[in-house]
Residue frames as qw, qx, qy, qz and C-alpha x, y, z in Angstrom:
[[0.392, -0.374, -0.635, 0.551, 85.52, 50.86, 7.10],
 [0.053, -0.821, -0.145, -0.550, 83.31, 54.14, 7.96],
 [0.209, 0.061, -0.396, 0.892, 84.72, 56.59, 10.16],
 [0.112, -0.831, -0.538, 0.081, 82.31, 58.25, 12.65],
 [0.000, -0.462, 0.065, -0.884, 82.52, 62.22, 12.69],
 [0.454, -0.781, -0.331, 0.272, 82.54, 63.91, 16.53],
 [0.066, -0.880, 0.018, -0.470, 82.42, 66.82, 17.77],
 [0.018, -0.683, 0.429, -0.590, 84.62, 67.37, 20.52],
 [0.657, -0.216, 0.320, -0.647, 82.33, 66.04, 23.34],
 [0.076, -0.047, 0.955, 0.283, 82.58, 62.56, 20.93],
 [0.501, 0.566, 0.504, -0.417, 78.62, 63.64, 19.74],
 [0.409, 0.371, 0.517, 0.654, 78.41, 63.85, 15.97],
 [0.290, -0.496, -0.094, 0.813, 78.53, 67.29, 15.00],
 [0.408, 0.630, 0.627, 0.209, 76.22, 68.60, 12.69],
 [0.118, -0.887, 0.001, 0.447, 77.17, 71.59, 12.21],
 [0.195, -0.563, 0.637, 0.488, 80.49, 70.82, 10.77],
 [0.194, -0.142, 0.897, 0.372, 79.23, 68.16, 8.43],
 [0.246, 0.706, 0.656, -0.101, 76.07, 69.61, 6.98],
 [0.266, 0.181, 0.097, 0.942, 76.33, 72.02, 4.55],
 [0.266, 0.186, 0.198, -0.925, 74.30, 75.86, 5.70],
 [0.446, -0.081, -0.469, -0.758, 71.71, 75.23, 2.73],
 [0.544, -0.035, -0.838, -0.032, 70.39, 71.54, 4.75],
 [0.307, -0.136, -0.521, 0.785, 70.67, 72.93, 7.79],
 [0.295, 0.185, 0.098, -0.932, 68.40, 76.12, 7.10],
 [0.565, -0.061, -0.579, -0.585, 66.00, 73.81, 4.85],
 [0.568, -0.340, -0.725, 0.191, 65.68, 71.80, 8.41],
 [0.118, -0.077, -0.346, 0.927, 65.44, 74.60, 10.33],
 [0.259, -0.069, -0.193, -0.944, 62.53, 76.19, 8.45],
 [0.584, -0.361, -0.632, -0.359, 60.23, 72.94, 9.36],
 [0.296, -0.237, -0.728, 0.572, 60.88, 73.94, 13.23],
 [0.191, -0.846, -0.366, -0.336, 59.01, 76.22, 15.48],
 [0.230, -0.894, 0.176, -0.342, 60.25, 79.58, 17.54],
 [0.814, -0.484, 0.288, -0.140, 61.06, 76.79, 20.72],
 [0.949, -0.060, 0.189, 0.245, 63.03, 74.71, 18.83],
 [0.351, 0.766, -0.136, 0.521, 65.09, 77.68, 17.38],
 [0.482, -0.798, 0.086, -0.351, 65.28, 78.68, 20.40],
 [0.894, -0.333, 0.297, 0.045, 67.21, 75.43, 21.81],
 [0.849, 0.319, 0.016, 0.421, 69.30, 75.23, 18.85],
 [0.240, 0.928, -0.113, 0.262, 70.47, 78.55, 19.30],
 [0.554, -0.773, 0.291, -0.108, 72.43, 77.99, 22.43],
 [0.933, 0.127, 0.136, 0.309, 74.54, 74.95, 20.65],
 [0.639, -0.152, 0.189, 0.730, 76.92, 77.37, 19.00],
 [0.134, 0.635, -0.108, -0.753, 77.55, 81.26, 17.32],
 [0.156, 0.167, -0.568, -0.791, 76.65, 79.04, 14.09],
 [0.156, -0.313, -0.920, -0.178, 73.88, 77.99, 15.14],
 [0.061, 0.682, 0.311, -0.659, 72.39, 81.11, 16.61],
 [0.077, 0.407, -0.426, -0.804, 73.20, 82.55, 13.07],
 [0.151, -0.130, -0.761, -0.617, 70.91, 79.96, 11.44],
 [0.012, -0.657, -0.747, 0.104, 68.22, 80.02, 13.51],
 [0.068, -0.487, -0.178, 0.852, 68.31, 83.31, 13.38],
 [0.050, 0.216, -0.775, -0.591, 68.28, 83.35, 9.79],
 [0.134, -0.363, -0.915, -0.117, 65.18, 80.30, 9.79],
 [0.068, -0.287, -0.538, 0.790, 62.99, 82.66, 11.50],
 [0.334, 0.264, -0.061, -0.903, 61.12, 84.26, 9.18],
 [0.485, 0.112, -0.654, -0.570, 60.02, 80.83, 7.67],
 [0.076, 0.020, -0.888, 0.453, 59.45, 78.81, 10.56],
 [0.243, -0.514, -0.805, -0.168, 56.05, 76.60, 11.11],
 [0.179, -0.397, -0.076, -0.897, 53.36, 79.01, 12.34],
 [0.149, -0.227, -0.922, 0.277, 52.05, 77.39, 15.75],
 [0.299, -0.572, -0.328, -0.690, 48.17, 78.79, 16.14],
 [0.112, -0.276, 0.756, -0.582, 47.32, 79.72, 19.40],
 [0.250, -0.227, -0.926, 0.169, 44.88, 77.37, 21.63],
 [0.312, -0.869, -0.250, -0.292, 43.54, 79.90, 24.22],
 [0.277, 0.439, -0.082, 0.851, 44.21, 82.48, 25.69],
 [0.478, -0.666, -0.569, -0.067, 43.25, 83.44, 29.54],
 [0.043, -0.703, 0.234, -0.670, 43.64, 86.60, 31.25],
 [0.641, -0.325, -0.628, 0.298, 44.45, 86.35, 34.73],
 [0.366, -0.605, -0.262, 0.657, 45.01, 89.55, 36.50],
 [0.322, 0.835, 0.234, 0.381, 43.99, 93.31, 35.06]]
C-alpha cells in the first residue's frame, strides 16, 4: 500500500521529502521570478533560493523603453 506524504495543509511537502542537493539542482534550472515565489513557501526555502541564485537561468532582456527623463 503507498502512503502519501503531506504537509500540514494535506499538500505534499517537498521540502521535507527531498533531500537539499535535488532541491538546489531544481532550483538552479529556475529564473529570479520563480525564486522569488518559492521563497515565500518557508525559512527553508528562502535559504535555497537564496543559495540557487548565483546559478539560475540567465533571462536576456527583450527591450527596453524609457518613458519619462
Amino acid at each position: 500500500m503507498q502512503q502519501r506524504l503531506k504537509g500540514t495543509d494535506n499538500r505534499v511537502c517537498i521540502e521535507e521529502h527531498l533531500a537539499e542537493d535535488c532541491l538546489l539542482d531544481i532550483f538552479s534550472r529556475l529564473d529570479h521570478d520563480d525564486l522569488d515565489e518559492l521563497s515565500t513557501i518557508s525559512t527553508k526555502m528562502l535559504q535555497l533560493a537564496n543559495i540557487s541564485r548565483s546559478s539560475v537561468i540567465k533571462l536576456n532582456a527583450s527591450t527596453c523603453f524609457v518613458l519619462q527623463v
